[in-house]
MIFIDREN-482187 format. One record per residue (C-alpha): residue number from 1; x, y, z; residue in three letters. Coordinates in nm, 2 decimals. Example, Ala and Ser with C-alpha at 12.3 -4.5 7.8 and 13.67 -1.06 7.14 Angstrom:
# MIFIDREN-482187
1;1.23;-0.45;0.78;ALA
2;1.37;-0.11;0.71;SER
This chain:
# MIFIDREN-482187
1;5.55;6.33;-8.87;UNK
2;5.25;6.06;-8.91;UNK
3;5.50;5.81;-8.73;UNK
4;5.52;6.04;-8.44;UNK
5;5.15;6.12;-8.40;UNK
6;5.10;5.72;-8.43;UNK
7;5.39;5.68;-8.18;UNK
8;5.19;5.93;-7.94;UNK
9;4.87;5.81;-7.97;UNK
10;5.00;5.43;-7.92;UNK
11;5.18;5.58;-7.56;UNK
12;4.87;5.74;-7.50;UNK
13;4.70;5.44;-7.51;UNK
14;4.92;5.26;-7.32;UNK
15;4.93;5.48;-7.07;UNK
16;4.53;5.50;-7.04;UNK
17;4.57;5.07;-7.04;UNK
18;4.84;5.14;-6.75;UNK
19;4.60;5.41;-6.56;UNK
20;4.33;5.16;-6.58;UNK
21;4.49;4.85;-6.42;UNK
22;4.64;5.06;-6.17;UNK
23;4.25;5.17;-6.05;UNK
24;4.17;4.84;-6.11;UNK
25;4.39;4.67;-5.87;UNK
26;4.35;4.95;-5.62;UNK
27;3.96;4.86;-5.68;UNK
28;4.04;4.53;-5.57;UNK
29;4.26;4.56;-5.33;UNK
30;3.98;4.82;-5.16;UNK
31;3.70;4.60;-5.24;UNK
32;3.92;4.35;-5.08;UNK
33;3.98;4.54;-4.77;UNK
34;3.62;4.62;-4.73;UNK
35;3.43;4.28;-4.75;UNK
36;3.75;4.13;-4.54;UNK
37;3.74;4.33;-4.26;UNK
38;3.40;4.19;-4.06;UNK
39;3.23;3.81;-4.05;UNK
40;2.91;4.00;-4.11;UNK
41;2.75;3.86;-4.39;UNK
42;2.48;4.16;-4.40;UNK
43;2.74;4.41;-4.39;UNK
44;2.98;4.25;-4.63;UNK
45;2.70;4.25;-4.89;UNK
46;2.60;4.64;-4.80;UNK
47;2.97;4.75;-4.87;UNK
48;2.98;4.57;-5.17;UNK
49;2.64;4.72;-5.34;UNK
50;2.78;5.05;-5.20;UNK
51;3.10;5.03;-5.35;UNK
52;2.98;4.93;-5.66;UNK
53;2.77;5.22;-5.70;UNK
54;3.07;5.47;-5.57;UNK
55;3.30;5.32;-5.88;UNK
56;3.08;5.22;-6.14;UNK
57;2.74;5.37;-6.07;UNK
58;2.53;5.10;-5.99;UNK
59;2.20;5.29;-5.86;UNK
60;2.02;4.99;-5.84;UNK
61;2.15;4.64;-5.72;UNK
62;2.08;4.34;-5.51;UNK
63;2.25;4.02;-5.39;UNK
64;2.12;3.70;-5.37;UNK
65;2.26;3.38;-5.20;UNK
66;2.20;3.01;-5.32;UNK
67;2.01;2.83;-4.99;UNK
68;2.10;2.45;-4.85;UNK
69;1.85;2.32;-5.09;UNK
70;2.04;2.47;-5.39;UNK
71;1.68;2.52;-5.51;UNK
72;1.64;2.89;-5.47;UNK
73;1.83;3.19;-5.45;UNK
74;1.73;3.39;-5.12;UNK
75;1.78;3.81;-5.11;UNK
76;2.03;3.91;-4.93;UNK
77;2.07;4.31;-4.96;UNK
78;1.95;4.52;-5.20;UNK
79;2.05;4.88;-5.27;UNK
80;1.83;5.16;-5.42;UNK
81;1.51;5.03;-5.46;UNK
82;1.20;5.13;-5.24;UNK
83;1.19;4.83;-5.12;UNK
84;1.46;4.63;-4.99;UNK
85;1.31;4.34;-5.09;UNK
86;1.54;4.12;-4.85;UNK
87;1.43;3.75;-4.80;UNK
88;1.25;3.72;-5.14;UNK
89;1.33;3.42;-5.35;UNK
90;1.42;3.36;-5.71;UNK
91;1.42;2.99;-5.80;UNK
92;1.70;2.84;-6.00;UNK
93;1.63;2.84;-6.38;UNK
94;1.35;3.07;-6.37;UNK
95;1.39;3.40;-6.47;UNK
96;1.75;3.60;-6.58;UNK
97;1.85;3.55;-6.22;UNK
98;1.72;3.19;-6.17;UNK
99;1.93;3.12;-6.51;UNK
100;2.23;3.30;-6.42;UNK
101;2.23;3.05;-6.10;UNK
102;2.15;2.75;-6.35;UNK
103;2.41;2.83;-6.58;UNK
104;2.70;2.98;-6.39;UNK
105;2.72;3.19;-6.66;UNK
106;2.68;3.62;-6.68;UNK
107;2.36;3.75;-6.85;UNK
108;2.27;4.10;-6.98;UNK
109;1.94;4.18;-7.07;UNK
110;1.77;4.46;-7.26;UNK
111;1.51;4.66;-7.35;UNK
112;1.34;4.50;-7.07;UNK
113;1.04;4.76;-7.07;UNK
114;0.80;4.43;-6.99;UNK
115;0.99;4.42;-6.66;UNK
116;0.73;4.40;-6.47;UNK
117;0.55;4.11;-6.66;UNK
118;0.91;3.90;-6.63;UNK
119;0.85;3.98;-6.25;UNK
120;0.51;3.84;-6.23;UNK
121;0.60;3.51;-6.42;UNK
122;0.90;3.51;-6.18;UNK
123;0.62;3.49;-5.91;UNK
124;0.41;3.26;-6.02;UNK
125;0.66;2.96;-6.07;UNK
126;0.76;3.04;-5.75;UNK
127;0.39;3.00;-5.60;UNK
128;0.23;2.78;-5.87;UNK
129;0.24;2.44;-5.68;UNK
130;0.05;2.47;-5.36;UNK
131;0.31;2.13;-5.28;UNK
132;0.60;2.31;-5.32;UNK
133;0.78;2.37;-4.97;UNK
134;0.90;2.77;-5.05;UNK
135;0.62;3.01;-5.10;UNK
136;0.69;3.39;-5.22;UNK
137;0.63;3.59;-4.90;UNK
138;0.82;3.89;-4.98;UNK
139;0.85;4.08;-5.36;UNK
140;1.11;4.04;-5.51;UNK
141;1.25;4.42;-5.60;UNK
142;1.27;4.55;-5.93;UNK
143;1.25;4.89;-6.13;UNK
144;0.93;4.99;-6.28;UNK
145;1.10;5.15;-6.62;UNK
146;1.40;4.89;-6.65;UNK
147;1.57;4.93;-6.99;UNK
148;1.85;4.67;-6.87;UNK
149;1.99;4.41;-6.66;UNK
150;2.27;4.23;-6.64;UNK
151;2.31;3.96;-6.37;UNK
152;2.65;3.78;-6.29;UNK
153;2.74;3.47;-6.10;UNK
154;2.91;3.47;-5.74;UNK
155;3.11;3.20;-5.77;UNK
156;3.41;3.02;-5.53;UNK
157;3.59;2.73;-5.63;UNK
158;3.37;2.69;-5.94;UNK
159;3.07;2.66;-5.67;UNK
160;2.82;2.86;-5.69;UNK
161;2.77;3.12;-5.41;UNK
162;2.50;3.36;-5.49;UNK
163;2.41;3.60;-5.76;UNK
164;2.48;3.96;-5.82;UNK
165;2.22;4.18;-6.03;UNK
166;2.24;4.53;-6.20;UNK
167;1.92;4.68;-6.34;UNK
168;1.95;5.04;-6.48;UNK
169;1.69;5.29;-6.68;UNK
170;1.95;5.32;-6.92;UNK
171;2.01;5.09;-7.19;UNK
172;2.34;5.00;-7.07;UNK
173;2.44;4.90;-6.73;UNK
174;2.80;4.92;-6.78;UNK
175;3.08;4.89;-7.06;UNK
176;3.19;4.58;-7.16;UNK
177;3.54;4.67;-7.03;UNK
178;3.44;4.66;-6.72;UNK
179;3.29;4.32;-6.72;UNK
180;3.58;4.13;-6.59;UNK
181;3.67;4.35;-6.33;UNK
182;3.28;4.34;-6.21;UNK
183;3.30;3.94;-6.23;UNK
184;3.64;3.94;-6.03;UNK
185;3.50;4.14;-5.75;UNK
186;3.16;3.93;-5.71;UNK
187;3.37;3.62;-5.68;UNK
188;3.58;3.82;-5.43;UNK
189;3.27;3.90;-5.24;UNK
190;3.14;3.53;-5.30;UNK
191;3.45;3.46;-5.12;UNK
192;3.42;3.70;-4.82;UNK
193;3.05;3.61;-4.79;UNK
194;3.09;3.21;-4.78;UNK
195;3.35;3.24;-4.52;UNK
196;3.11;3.48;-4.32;UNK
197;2.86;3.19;-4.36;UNK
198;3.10;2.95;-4.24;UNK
199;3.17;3.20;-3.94;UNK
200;2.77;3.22;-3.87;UNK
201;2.71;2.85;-3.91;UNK
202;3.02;2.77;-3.64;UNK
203;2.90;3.04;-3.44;UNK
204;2.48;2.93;-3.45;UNK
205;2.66;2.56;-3.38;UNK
206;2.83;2.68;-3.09;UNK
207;2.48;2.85;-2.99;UNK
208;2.35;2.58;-3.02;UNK
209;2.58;2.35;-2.83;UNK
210;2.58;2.58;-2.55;UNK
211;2.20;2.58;-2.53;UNK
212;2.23;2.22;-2.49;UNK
213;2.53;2.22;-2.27;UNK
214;2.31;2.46;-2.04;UNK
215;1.96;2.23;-2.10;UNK
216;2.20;1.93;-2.00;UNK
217;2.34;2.09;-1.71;UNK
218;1.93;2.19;-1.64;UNK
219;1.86;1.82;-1.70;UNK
220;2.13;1.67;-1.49;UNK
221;2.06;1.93;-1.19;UNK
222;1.68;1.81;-1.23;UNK
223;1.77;1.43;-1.25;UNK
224;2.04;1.45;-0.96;UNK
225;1.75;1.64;-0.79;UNK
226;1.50;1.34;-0.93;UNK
227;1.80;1.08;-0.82;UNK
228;1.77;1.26;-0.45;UNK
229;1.42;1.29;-0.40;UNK
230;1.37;0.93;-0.53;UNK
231;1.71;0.79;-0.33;UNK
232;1.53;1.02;0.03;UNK
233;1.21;0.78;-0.08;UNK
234;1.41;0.50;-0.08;UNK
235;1.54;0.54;0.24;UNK
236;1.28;0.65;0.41;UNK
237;1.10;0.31;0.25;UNK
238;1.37;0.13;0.36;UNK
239;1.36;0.22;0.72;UNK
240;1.02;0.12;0.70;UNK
241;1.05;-0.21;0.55;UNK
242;1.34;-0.24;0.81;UNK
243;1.06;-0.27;1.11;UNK
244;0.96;-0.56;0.96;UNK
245;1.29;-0.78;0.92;UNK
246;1.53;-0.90;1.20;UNK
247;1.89;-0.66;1.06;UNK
248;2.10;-0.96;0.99;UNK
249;1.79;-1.07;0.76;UNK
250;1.73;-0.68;0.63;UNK
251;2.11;-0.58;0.58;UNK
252;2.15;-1.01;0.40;UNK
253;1.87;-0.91;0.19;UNK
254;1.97;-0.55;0.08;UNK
255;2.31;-0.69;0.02;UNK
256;2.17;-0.98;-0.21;UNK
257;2.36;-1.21;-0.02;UNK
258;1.99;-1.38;0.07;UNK
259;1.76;-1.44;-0.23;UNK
260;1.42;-1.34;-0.24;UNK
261;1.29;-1.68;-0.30;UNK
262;1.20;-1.99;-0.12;UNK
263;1.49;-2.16;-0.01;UNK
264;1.58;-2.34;0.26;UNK
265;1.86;-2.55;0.46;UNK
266;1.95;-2.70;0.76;UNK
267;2.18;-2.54;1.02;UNK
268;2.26;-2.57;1.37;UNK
269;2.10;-2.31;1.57;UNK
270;2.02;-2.20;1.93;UNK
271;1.65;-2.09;1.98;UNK
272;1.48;-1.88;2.25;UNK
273;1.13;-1.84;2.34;UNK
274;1.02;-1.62;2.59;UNK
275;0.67;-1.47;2.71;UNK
276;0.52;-1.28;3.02;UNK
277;0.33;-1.48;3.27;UNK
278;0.05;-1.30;3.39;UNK
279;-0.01;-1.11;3.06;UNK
280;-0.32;-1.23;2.95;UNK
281;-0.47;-1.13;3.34;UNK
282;-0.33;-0.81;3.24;UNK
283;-0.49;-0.70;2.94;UNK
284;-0.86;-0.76;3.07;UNK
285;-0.75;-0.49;3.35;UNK
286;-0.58;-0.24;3.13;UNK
287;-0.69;0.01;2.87;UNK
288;-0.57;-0.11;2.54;UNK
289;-0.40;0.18;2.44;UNK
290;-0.19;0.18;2.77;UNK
291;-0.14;-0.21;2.72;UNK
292;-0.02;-0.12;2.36;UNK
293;0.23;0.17;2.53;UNK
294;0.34;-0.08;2.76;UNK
295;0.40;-0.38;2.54;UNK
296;0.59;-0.19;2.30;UNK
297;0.81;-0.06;2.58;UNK
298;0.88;-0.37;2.70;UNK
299;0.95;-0.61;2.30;UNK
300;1.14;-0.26;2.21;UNK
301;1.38;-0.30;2.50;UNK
302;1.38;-0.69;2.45;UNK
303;1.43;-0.63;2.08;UNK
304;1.74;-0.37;2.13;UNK
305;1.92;-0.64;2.37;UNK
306;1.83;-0.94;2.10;UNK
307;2.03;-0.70;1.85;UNK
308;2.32;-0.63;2.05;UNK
309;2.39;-1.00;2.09;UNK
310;2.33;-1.08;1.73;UNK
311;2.02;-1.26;1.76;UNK
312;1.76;-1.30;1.46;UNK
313;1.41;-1.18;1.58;UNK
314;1.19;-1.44;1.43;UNK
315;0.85;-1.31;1.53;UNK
316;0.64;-1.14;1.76;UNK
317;0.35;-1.33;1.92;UNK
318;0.13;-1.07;2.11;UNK
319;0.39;-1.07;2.46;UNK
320;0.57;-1.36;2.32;UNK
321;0.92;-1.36;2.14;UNK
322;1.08;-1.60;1.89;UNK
323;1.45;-1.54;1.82;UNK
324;1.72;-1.77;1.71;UNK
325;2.13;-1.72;1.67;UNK
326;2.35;-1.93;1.42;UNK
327;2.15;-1.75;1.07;UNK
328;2.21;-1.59;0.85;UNK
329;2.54;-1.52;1.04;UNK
330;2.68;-1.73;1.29;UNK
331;2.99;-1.74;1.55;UNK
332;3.02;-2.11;1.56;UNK
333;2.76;-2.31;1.77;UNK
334;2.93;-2.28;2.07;UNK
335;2.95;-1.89;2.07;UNK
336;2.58;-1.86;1.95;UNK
337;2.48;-2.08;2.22;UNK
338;2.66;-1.83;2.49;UNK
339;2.58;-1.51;2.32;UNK
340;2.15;-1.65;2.32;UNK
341;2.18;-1.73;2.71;UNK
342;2.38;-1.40;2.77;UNK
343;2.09;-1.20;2.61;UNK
344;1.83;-1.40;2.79;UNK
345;1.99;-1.33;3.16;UNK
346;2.11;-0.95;3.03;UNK
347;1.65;-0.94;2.91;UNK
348;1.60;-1.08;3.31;UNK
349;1.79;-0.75;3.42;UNK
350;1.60;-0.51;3.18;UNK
351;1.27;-0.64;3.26;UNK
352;1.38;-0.54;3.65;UNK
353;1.38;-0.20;3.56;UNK
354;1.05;-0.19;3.35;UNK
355;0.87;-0.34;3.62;UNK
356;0.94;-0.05;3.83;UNK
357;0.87;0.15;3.59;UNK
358;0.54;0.02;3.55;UNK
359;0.48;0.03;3.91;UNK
360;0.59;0.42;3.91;UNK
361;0.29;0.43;3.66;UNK
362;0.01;0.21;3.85;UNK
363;0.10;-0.12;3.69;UNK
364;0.06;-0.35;4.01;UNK
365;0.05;-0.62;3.90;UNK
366;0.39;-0.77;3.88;UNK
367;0.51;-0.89;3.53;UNK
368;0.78;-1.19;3.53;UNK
369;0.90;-1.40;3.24;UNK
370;0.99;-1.75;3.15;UNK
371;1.23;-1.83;2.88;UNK
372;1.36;-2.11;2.73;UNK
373;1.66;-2.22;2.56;UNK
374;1.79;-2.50;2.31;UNK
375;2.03;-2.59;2.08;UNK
376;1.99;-2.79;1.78;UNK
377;1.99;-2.90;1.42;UNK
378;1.65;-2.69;1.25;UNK
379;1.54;-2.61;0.93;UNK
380;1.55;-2.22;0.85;UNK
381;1.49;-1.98;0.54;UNK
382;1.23;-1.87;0.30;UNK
383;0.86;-2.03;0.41;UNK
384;0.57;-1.92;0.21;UNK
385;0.39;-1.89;-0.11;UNK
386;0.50;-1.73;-0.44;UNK
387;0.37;-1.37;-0.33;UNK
388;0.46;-1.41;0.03;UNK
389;0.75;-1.49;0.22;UNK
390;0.85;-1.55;0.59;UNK
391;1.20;-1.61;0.70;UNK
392;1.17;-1.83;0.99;UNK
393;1.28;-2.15;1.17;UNK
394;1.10;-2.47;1.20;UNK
395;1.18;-2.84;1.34;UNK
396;1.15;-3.05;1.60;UNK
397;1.40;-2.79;1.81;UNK
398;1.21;-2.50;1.77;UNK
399;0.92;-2.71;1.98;UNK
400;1.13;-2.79;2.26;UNK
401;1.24;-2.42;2.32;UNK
402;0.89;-2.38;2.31;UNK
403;0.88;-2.70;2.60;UNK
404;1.15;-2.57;2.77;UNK
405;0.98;-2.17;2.81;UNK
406;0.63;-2.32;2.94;UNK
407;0.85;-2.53;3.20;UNK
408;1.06;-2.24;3.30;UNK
409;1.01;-2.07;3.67;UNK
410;0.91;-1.69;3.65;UNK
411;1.20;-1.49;3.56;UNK
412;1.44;-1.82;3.53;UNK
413;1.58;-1.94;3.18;UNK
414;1.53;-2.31;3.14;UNK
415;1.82;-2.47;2.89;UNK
416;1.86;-2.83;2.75;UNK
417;2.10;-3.03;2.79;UNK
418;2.24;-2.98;2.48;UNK
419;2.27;-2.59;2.54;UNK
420;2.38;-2.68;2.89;UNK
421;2.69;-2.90;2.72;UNK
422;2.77;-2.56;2.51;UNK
423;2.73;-2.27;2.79;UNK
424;2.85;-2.46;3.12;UNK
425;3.16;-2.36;3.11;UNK
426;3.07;-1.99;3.08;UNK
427;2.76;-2.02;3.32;UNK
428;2.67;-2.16;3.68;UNK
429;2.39;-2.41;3.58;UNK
430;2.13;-2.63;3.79;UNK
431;1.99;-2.95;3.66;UNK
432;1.61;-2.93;3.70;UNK
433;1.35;-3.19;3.63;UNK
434;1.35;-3.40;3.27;UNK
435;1.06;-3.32;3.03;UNK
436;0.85;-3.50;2.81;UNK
437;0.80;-3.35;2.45;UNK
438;0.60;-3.49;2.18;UNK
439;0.84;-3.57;1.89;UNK
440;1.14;-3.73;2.13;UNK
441;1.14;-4.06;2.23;UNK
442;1.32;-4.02;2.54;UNK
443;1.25;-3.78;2.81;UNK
444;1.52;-3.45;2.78;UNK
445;1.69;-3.33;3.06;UNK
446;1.67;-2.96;3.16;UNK
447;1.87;-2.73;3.33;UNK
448;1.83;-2.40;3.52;UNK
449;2.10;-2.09;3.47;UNK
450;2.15;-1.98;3.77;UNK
451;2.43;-1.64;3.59;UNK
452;2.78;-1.60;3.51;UNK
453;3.06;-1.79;3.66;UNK
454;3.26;-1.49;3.70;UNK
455;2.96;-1.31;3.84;UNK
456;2.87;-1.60;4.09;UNK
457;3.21;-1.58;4.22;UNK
458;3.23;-1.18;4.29;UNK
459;2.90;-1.29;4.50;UNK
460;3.01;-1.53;4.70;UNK
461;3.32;-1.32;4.80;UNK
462;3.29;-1.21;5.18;UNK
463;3.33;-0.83;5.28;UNK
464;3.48;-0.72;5.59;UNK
465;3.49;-0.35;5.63;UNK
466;3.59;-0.16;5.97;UNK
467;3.56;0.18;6.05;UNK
468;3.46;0.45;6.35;UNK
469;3.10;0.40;6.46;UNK
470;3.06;0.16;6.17;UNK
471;3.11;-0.23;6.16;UNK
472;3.06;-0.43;5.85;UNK
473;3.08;-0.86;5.81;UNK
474;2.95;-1.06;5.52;UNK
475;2.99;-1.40;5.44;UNK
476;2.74;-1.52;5.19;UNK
477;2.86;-1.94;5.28;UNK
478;2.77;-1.87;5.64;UNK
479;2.43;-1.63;5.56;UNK
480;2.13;-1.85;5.66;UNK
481;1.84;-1.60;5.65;UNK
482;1.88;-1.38;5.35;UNK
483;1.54;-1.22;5.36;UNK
484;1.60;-1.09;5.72;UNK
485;1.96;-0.94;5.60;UNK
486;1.85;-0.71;5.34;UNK
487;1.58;-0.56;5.58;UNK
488;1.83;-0.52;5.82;UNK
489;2.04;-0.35;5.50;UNK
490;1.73;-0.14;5.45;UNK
491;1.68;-0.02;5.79;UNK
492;2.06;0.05;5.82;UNK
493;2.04;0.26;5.50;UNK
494;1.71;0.47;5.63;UNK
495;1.93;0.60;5.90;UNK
496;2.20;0.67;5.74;UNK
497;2.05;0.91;5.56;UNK
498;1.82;1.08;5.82;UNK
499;2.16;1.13;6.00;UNK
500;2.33;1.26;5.69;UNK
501;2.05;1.52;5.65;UNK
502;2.09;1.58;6.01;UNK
503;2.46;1.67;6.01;UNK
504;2.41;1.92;5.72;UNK
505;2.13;2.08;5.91;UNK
């Protein structure tokens, strides 16, 4: 009979062990499911304090996680008190929390009617050093009649996470049964909570990484905007600085192929000088604003044809020009010698159309030109001091071109001999009068170009032309009186056109 009570009350027992795993587990497993289900660190900490009150009746509870430092314990979420207390710190090794965190280790506590004095000292080591970094800004919560607490670690691996604490107005918190169970679950939440951290910290990172992606992008769209503004600068500097260099010196410069220092050698060139007879006349008549209007028209024109042939404009000396072919770039001595005497006759045929533009504007005075030509060994490059340069051409050469211009006729190009020996096969030439020049020991022979051999001959070609009431004969090797035919042209022209207008009338 005794055997069967015993046998019933063993089952009995058993079965109440049994019961209790079962709710156990499903506690877990529902704990579990809770604290899994979000990345919320807040929220997993709320369920947990909640469910902890739904299955053991924990009125009163808070969470606190261990910071970077691992020198304080921070309040996470609290549940029942007042206050909620949340951001308050607890240093580690002060107090039953701070010790708990120190030791790894679950505490209970009773009897703890001088709670509020244990809360105070709590306080105090936290603030007692004015050189301490962490200052208690917020109170930590707490109940004013506490008869015990129990506080156990959150732990992960053996690391510590946080800690979880229990205070009650009753003398014990909760059995010791459940102490394991409790311990199991704050780990499990210490889990759930560290890999919400780990969440929030990749998620602040990748907040942070766009907020520099996007100031990057801001700082790149502000330095290409920089990189444009200052590049427009540039440019516009450069087409400045442009006006004052010949462009075979600007563009060998700007490519580096010419350094920026003084340097020169010895080449063979051809140089040209050319100025305006009568100019000097001209500005005591003029206004100098008009002068300056005019002048400008006519170097700008000269300037444009110097270009085109590839000449380097040396300088500008009030009417007079300096340019010289074979540097920094050259054809061969030959074709720089042609292409100088094709810009000087193509500058002849230009200024023939300025003049009558400066007749059309009360210029009346009539504006010719001399040039002259040679070609020659001279030294060229960087002249100067150590803060200022000039590219130019000196030597011997450069003062017979000079010879050769004051020599020249109006509106004729005067050539040496030793251009004449380069371009004579290109150009009709007449030998004028030898010159003296100070620096050569012999006197220099000179020659006149009189234009293009191909051009020569289409001008010598007679025309024969026949047709009703109209009769034209030219031969220019039988024309003795060329004056008298153009105003015979002219006077044929005039009444052409007056009977042109009459046939239309």
């Amino acid at each position: 009979m005794n055997s069967t009570k015993e046998d019933n009350v063993e089952n009995n027992e058993q079965e109440s062990l049994l019961d209790r795993k079962i709710r156990e587990v499903e506690l877990i497993k529902e704990v579990s499911t809770q604290v899994n289900k979000t990345l919320d660190i807040n929220l997993i900490a709320n369920t947990m304090l909640a469910l902890m009150d739904e299955h053991f009746g924990f009125k009163h509870s808070m969470i606190l996680i261990l910071d970077d430092t691992k020198e304080h314990l921070n309040v996470l979420a609290t549940y029942g008190y007042d206050k909620d207390g949340v951001g308050a710190k607890v240093k580690v090794g002060i107090g039953v929390i701070g010790m708990v965190a120190k030791r790894k280790k679950l505490m209970r506590m009773a009897n703890m009617r001088m709670q509020m004095s244990y809360m105070q000292a709590v306080k105090k080591e936290v603030v007692k050093s004015n050189n301490e970094k962490i200052k208690e800004t917020v109170t930590l919560p707490g109940l004013e009649n506490v008869e015990s607490q129990v506080a156990i670690p959150m732990q992960l691996d053996d690391e510590l996470v946080g800690v979880f604490s229990v205070e009650s107005e009753e003398l014990n918190v909760f059995d010791k049964e459940d102490e394991l169970i409790i311990t199991i679950l704050a780990n499990q939440t210490a889990s759930a909570l560290q890999h919400a951290n780990l969440y929030k910290l990749e998620q602040e990172r990748l907040a942070e990484l766009n907020t520099a992606h996007t100031e990057l992008a801001d700082l790149n769209l502000n330095l290409e905007k920089k990189v444009e503004e200052r590049t427009a600068e540039l440019v516009e500097l450069s087409k400045k600085l442009a006006k004052y260099f010949s462009p075979q010196v600007y563009d060998s410069i700007f490519s580096g192929k010419l350094d920026v220092t003084i340097k020169t050698q010895r080449k063979q060139l051809t140089i040209f000088f050319s100025d305006l007879q009568g100019f000097t006349e001209l500005t005591e008549r003029l206004e100098p604003e008009v002068l300056t209007e005019l002048l400008t028209n006519y170097l700008t024109e000269m300037s444009k044809i110097a270009t085109k042939w590839g000449g380097t404009i040396d300088k500008f000396i009030g009417d007079a020009m300096l340019v010289f072919f074979g540097d920094p770039s050259s054809n061969g001595s030959k074709e720089d010698a042609k292409n100088c005497v094709a810009m000087a006759d193509e500058m002849l045929e230009k200024l023939n159309e300025i003049r009558k533009d400066w007749l059309d504007r009360g210029v009346s005075k009539t504006l010719n030109a001399r040039m002259g030509v040679h070609s020659a060994v001279c030294t060229v490059g960087n002249f100067g001091s150590q803060d200022r340069l000039d590219y130019t051409v000196i030597g011997n050469g450069v003062n017979l071109a000079s010879r050769l211009e004051s020599n020249s006729e109006a509106n004729k190009i005067l050539i040496s001999e030793d251009t004449y020996l380069l371009v004579n096969e290109e150009f009709e030439c007449k030998e004028r009068d030898t010159i003296s020049v100070k620096g050569f020991s012999y006197p220099v022979k000179t020659y006149e170009i009189i234009g293009k051999r191909s051009s020569i001959v289409a001008v010598n070609q007679p025309i024969h032309e026949e047709m009703p009431g109209f009769s034209f004969n030219y031969n220019p090797s039988e024309l003795s009186d060329s004056d008298r035919a153009i105003k015979l042209m002219s006077d044929v022209l005039k009444r052409l056109e007056k009977q042109k207008k009459f046939n239309k009338s």
